[in-house]
VEXBAFI-634366 format. One record per residue (C-alpha): x, y, z; residue in three letters. Coordinates in Angstrom, 3 decimals, padded with zeros to 6 digits. Layout:
<rs>
+----------+----------+----------+-------+
:       xx :       yy :       zz : lumro :
+----------+----------+----------+-------+
:        X :        Y :        Z :   Ala :
...
+----------+----------+----------+-------+
</rs>
This chain:
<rs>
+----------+----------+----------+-------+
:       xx :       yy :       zz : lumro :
+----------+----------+----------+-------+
:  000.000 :  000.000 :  000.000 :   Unk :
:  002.609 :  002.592 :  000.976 :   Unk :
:  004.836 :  000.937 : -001.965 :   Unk :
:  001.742 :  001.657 : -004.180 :   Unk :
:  000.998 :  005.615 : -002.336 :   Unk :
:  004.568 :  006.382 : -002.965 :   Unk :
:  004.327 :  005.632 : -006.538 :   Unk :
:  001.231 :  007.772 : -007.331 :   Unk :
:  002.981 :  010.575 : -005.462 :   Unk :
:  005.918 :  010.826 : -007.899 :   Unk :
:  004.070 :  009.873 : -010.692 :   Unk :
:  001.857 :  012.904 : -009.757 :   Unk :
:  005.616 :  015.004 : -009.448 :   Unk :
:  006.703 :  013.756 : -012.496 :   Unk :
:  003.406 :  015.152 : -014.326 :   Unk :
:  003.664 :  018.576 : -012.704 :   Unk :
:  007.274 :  018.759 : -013.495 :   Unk :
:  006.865 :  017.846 : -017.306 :   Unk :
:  003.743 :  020.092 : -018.316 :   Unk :
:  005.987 :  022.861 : -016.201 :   Unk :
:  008.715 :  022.571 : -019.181 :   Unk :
:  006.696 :  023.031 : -021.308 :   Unk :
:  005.075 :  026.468 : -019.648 :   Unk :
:  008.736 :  027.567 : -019.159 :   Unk :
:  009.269 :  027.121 : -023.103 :   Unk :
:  006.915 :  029.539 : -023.478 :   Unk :
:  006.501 :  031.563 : -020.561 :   Unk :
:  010.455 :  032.334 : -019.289 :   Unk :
:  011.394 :  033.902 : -022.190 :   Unk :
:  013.205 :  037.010 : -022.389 :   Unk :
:  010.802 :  039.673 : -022.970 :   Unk :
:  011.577 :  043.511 : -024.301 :   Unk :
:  014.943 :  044.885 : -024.870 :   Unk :
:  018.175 :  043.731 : -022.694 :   Unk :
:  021.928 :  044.458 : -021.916 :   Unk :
:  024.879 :  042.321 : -021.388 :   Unk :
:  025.918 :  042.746 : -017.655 :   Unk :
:  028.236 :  041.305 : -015.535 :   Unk :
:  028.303 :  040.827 : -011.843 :   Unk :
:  030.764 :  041.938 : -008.747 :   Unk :
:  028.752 :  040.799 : -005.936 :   Unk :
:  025.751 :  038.921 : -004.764 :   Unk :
:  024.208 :  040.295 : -001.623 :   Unk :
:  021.374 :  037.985 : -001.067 :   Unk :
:  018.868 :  035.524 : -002.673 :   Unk :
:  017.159 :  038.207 : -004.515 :   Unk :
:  019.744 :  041.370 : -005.102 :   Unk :
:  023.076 :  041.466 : -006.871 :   Unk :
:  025.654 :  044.787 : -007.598 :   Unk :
:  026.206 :  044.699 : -010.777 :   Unk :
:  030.066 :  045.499 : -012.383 :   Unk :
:  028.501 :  049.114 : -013.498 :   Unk :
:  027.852 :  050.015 : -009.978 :   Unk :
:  023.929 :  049.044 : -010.219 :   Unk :
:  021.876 :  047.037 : -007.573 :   Unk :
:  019.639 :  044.834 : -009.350 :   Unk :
:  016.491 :  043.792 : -007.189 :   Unk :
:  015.443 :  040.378 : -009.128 :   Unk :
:  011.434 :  041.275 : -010.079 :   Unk :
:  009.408 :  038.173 : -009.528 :   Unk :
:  010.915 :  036.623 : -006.211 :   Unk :
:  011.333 :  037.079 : -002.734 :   Unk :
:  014.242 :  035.299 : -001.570 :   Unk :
:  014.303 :  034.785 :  002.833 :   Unk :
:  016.069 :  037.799 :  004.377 :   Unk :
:  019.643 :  036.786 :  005.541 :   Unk :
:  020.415 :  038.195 :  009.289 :   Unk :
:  022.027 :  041.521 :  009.622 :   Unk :
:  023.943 :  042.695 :  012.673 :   Unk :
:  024.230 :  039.210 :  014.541 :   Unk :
:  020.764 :  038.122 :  014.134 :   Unk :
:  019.995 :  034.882 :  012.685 :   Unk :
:  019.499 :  034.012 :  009.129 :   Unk :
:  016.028 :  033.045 :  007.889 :   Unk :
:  015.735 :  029.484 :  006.080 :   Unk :
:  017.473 :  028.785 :  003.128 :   Unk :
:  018.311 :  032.580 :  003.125 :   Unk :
:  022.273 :  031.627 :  002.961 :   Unk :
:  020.966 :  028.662 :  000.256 :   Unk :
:  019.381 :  031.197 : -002.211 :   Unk :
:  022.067 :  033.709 : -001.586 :   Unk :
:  024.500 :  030.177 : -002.949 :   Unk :
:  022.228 :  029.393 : -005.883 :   Unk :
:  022.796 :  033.019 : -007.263 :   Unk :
:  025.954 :  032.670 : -006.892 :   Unk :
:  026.549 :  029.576 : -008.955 :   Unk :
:  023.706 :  030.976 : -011.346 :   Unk :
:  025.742 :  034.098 : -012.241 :   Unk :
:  028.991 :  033.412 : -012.256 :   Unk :
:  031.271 :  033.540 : -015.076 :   Unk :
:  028.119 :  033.457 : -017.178 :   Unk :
:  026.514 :  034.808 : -020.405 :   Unk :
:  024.128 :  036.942 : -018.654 :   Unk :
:  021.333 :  039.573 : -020.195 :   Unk :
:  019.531 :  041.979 : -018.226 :   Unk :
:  016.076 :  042.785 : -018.851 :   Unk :
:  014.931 :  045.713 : -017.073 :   Unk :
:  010.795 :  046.397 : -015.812 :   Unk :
:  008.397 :  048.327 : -016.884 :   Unk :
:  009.037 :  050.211 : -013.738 :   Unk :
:  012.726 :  050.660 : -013.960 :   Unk :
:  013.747 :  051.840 : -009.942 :   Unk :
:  011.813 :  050.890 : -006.499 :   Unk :
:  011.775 :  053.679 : -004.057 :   Unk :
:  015.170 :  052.261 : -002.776 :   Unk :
:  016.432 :  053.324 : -006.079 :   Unk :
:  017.499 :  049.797 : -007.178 :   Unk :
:  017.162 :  048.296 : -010.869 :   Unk :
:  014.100 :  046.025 : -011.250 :   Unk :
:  015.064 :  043.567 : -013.876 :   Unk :
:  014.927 :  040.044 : -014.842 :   Unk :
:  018.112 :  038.474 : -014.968 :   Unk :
:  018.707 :  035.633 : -017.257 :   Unk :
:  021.841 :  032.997 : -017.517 :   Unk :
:  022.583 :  031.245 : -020.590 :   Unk :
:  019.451 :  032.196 : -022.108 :   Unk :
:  017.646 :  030.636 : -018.829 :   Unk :
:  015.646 :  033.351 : -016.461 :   Unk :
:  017.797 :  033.170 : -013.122 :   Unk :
:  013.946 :  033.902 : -010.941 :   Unk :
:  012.317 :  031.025 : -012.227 :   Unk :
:  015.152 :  028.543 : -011.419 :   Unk :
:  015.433 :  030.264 : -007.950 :   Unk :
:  011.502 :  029.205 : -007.468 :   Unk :
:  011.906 :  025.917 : -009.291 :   Unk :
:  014.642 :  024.637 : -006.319 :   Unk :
:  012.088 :  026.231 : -003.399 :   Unk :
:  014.333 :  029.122 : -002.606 :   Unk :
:  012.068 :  031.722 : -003.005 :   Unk :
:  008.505 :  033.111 : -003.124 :   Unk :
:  006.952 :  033.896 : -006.565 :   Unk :
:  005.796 :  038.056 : -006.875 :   Unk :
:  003.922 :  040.113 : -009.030 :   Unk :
:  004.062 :  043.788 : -008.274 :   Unk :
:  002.626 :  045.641 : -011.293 :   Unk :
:  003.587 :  046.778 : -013.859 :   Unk :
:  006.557 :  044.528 : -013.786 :   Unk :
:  004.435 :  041.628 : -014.222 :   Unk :
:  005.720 :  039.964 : -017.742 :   Unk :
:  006.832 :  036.885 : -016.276 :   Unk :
:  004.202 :  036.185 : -013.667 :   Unk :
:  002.849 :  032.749 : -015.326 :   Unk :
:  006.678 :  030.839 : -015.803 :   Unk :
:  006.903 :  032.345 : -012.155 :   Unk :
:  003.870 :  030.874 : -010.716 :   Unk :
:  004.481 :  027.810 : -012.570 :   Unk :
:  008.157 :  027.496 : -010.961 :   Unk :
:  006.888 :  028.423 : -007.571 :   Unk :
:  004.211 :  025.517 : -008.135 :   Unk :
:  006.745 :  022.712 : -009.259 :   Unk :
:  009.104 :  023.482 : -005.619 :   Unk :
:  005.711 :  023.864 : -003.773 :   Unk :
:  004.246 :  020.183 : -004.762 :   Unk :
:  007.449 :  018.646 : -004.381 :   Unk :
:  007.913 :  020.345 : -001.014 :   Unk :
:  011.695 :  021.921 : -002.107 :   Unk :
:  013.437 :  024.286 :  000.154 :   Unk :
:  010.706 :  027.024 :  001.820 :   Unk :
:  008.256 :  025.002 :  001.213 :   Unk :
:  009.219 :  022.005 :  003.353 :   Unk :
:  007.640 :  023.293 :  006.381 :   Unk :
:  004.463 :  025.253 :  007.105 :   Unk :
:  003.115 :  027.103 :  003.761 :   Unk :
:  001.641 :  029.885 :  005.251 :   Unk :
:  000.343 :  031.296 :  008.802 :   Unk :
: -003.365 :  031.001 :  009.289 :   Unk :
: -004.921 :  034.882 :  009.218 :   Unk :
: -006.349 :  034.796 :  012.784 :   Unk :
: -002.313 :  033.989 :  014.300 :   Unk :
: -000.847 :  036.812 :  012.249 :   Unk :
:  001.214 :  038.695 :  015.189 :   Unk :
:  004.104 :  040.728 :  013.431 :   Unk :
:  005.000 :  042.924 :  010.317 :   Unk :
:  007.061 :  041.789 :  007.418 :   Unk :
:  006.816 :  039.178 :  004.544 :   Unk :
:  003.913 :  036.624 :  004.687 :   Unk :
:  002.178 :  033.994 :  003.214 :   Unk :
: -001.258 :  033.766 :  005.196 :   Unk :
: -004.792 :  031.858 :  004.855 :   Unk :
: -008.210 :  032.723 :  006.294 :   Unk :
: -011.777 :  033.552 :  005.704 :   Unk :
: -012.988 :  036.863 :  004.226 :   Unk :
: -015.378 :  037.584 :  006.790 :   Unk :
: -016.568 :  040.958 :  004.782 :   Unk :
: -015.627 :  042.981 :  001.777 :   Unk :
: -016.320 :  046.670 :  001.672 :   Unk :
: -015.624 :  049.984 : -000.088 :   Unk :
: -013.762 :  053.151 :  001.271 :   Unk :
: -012.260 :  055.819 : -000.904 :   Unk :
: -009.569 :  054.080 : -003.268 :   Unk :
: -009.446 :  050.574 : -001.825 :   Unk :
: -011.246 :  047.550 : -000.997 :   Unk :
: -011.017 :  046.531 :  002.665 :   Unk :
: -011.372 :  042.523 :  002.748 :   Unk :
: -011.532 :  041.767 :  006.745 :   Unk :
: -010.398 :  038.167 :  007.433 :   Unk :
: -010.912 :  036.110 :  010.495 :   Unk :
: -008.387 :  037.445 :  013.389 :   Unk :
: -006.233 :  040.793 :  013.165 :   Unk :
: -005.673 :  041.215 :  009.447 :   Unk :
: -006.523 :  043.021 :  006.710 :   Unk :
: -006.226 :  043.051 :  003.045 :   Unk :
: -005.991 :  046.202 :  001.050 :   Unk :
: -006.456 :  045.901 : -003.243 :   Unk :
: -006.653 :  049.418 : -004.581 :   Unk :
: -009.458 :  050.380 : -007.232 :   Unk :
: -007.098 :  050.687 : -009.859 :   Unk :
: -005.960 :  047.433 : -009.757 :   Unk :
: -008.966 :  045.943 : -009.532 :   Unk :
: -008.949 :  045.286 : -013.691 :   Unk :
: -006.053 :  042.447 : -012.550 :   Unk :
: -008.822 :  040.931 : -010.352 :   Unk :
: -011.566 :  040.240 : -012.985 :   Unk :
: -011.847 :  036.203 : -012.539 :   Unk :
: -011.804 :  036.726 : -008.760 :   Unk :
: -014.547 :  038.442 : -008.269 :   Unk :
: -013.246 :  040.499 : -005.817 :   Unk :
: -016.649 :  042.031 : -004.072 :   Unk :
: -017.527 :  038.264 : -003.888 :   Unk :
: -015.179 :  036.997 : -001.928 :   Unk :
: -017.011 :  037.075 :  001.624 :   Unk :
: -017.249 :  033.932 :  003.124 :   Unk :
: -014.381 :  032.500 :  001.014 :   Unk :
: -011.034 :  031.123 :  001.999 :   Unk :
: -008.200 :  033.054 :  000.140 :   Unk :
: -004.395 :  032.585 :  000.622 :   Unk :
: -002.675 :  035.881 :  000.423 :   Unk :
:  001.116 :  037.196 :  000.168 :   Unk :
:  003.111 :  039.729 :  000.415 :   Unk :
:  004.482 :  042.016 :  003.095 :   Unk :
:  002.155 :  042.436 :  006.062 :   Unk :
:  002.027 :  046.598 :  007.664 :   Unk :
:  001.905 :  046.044 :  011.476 :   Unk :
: -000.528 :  049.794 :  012.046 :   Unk :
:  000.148 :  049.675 :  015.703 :   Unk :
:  003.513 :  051.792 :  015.222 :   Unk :
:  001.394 :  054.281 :  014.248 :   Unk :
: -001.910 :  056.062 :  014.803 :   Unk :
: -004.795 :  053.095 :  014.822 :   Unk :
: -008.066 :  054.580 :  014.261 :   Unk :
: -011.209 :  052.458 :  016.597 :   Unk :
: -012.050 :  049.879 :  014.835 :   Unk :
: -009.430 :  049.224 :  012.522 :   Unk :
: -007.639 :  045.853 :  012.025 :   Unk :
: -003.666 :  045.705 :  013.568 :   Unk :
: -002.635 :  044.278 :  010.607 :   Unk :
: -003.033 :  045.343 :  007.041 :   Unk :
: -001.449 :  043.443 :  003.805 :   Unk :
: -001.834 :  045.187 :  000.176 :   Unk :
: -002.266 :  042.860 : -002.547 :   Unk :
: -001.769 :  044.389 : -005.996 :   Unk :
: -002.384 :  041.212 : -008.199 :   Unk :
: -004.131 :  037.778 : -008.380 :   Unk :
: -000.819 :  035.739 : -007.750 :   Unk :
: -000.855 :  037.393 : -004.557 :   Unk :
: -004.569 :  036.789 : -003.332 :   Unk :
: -006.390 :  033.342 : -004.419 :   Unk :
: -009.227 :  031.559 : -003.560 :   Unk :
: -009.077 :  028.036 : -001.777 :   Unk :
+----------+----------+----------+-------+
</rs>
């Protein structure tokens, strides 16, 4: 029986993983003009310096934050930081940079890709990373999501352990993959407010509600959605009666979906 179970479950593996090459055919190539770079240093999972002087922030992926002033790494942080590593050096690589060229850091948003092979998507593939989509910067979001799906069925790297924090335990700021019940969806101004069960929040501004067409967004009370991205603890600041602790945007489907 277990002989049997075992065999369904990498049969199952195997299927994901060969319809995902053929997504990643399509979907990971390089889109819109590029450059030849080079690069001097990887800082973590998710950011390089480039040879020009540049910081690239990888679009697509968050990578887990590696510690900073004797505090302790996150998982796999010092893994994905590795993987870049091998990934970009002494490699053909082209630069592809966003829609939205800067964040307000003033970093490059690109996609990076090795050998003719997008550098995000094999990040995600190996479970060392989080799939994005921030728009506009959104070309790549299906051979992300597809990547991201592969490591999270074959429980690779961050997704070994717990896949997300259930809404209603929610207790700190910061990057977050969480899951609860919408308990009510309302309008205010230029956002829709979707309370969940417990302390949280989730915020999807009106003008990026065309991204949320299939969703359904003013339907979604009553549902269970799974939502990333990084959670605003409001208690450092002024919280108005009534108000939830914790707020999370979401700006696109990939990071809100039904279940």
């Amino acid at each position: 029986m277990l002989d049997t179970r075992k065999a369904l479950l990498t049969g199952a593996f195997f299927i994901v993983w060969l319809s995902a090459q053929s997504v990643f055919a399509d979907a990971c190539k390089l889109v819109g003009p590029s450059e030849p770079v080079s690069v001097r240093h990887v800082i973590d999972g998710d950011t390089l310096e480039l040879r020009d002087g540049r910081r690239l922030r990888l679009i697509g992926i968050n990578t887990p934050e590696i510690g900073r002033r004797g505090e302790a790494s996150e998982p796999f942080a010092q893994a994905a930081r590795r993987r870049l590593q091998q990934l970009t050096d002494a490699r053909e690589l082209l630069l592809s940079v966003g829609d939205e060229p800067r964040d307000h850091y003033g970093r490059t948003l690109g996609h990076l890709f090795a050998a003719g092979a997008n550098v995000e998507a094999q990040l995600l593939r190996e479970g060392l990373g989080y799939a994005l989509a921030v728009p506009p910067n959104v070309e790549l979001v299906d051979c992300h999501a597809v990547a991201e799906r592969v490591a999270r069925q074959g429980s690779l790297g961050v997704w070994k352990g717990a896949a997300f924090t259930p809404a209603a335990k929610v207790a700190s700021g910061g990057f977050q993959i969480v899951r609860g019940r919408v308990q009510s969806v309302s309008k205010a101004g230029k956002y829709y407010w979707l309370e969940l069960d417990g302390p949280l929040v989730l915020r999807i501004a009106t003008r990026e509600l065309g991204y949320f067409k299939e969703l359904q967004v003013e339907k979604l009370a009553g549902s269970e959605v799974e939502a990333r991205g990084w959670v605003i603890d409001r208690t450092r600041g002024r919280l108005k009666p009534g108000h939830k602790p914790f707020m999370l945007p979401a700006s696109h489907p990939l990071m809100l979906q039904r279940y």
